[in-house]
C-alpha positions in Angstrom: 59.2 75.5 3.2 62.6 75.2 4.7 65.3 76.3 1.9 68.2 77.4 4.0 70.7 74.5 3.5 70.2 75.2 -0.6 72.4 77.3 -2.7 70.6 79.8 -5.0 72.0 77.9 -7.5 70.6 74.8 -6.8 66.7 76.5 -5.9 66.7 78.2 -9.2 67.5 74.9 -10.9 65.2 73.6 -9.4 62.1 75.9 -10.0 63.0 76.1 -13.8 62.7 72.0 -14.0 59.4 71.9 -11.8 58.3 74.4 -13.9 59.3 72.9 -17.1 57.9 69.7 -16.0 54.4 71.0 -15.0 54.5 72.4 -18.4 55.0 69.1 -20.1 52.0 67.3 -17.7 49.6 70.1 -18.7 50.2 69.6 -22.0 49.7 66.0 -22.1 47.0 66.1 -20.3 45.2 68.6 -22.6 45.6 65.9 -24.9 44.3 63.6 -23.3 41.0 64.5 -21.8 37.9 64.5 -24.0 36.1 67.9 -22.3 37.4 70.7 -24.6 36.9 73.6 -21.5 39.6 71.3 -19.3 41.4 71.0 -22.4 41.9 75.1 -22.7 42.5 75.5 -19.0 45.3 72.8 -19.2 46.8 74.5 -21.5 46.1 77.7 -20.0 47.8 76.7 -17.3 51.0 74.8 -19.3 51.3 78.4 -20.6 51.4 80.2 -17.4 54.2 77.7 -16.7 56.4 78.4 -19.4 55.9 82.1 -18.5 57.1 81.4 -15.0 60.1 79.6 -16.5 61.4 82.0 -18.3 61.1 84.3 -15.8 62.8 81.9 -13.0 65.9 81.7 -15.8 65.8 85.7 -15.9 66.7 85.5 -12.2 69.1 82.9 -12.9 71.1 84.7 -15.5 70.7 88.3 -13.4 71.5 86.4 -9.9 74.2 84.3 -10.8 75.8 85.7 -14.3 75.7 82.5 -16.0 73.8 80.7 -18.7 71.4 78.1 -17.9 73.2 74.5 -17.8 71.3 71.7 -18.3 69.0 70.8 -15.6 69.8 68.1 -13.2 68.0 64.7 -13.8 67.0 64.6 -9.8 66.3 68.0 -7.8 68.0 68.4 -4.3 65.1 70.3 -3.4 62.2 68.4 -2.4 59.6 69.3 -4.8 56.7 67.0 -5.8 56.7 65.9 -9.1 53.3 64.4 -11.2 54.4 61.1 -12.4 52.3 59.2 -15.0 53.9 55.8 -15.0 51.1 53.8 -15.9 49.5 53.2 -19.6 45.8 54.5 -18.2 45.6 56.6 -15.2 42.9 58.3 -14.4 43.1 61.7 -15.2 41.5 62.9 -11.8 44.4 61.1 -10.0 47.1 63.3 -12.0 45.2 66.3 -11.3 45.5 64.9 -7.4 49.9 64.9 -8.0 49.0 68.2 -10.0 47.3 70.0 -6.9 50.0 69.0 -4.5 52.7 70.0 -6.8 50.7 73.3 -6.9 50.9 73.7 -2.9 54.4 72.8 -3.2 55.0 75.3 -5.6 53.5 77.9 -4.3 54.6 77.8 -0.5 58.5 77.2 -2.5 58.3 80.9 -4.0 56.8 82.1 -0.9 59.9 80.9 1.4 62.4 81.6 -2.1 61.1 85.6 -2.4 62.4 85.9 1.5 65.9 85.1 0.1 65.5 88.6 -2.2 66.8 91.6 -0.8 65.6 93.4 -4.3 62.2 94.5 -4.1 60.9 93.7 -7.3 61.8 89.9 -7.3 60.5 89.6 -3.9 57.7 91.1 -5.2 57.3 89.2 -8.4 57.7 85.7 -6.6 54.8 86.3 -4.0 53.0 86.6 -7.0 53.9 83.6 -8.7 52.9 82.0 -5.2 49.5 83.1 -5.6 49.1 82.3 -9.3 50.2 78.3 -8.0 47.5 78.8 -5.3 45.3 79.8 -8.3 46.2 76.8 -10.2 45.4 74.9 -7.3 42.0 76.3 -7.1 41.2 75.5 -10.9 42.3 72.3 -10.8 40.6 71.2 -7.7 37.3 72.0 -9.2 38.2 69.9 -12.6 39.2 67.0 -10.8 35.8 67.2 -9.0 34.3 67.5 -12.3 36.5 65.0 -13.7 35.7 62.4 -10.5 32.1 62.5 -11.1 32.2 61.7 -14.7 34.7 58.3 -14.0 32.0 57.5 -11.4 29.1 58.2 -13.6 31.3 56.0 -16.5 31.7 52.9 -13.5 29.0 52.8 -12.0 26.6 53.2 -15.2 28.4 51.5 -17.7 25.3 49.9 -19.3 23.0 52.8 -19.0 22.7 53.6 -22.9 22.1 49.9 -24.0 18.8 49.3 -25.2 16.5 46.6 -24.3 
């Protein structure tokens, strides 16, 4: 990912609200979906964003010598974001925005550790790449799981009614 015409300011900002946000869409999702496991693993996976959040605003604060304002409403860097604008969705097509975000995510900390000199952030954010790749990875199974069961539920609808 190309970051070069973005501030540090503005990147940071940025990875705390996609962070923040994928936290939020994890959650609800967990609430959502009937399968306990997917359940766990979403919010397994809302916690390991919150984790990354707070370490994103330890950069912030260490980099930049400021507080965290208050995030922007629109994020200059081109991020995907997981929308859920309808009343029903189907909860494999969120994991769909999910995964891409994910790939976002993870090639954004990849190109962001290069703008490190310090080791140990460099170091830290190429990890943080692989955990999104690993997100990636778990959900791309679920929403396989998660696929079959909305076709089993379509194309079976009437296959418990009795004679």
């Amino acid at each position: 990912m190309e970051l070069k015409g973005f501030g540090m300011k503005e990147l940071l900002l940025a990875a705390i609200k996609s962070e923040s946000e994928s936290r939020d869409v994890y959650l609800h999702l967990a609430e959502k979906v009937e399968n306990g496991f997917l359940a766990d693993r979403l919010r397994f996976i809302a916690d390991e964003e919150e984790k990354h959040k707070d370490y994103v605003e330890s950069i912030y604060k260490m980099q930049l010598q400021e507080e965290i304002p208050e995030l922007p409403d629109e994020s200059p860097v081109p991020l995907p974001e997981v929308k859920i604008d309808k009343p029903t969705v189907a909860a494999s097509e969120v994991m769909m925005q999910a995964m891409e975000a994910e790939l976002a995510a993870s090639d954004f900390y990849s190109s962001l550790s290069l703008m490190f000199n310090d080791k140990e952030i460099r170091m830290t954010l190429d990890y943080l790449a692989k955990m999104e790749m690993g997100h990636y990875k778990l959900l791309e199974i679920e929403k396989e799981y998660l696929e079959s069961q909305e076709d089993y539920d379509i194309e079976w609808e009437m296959m418990h009614v009795g004679p």
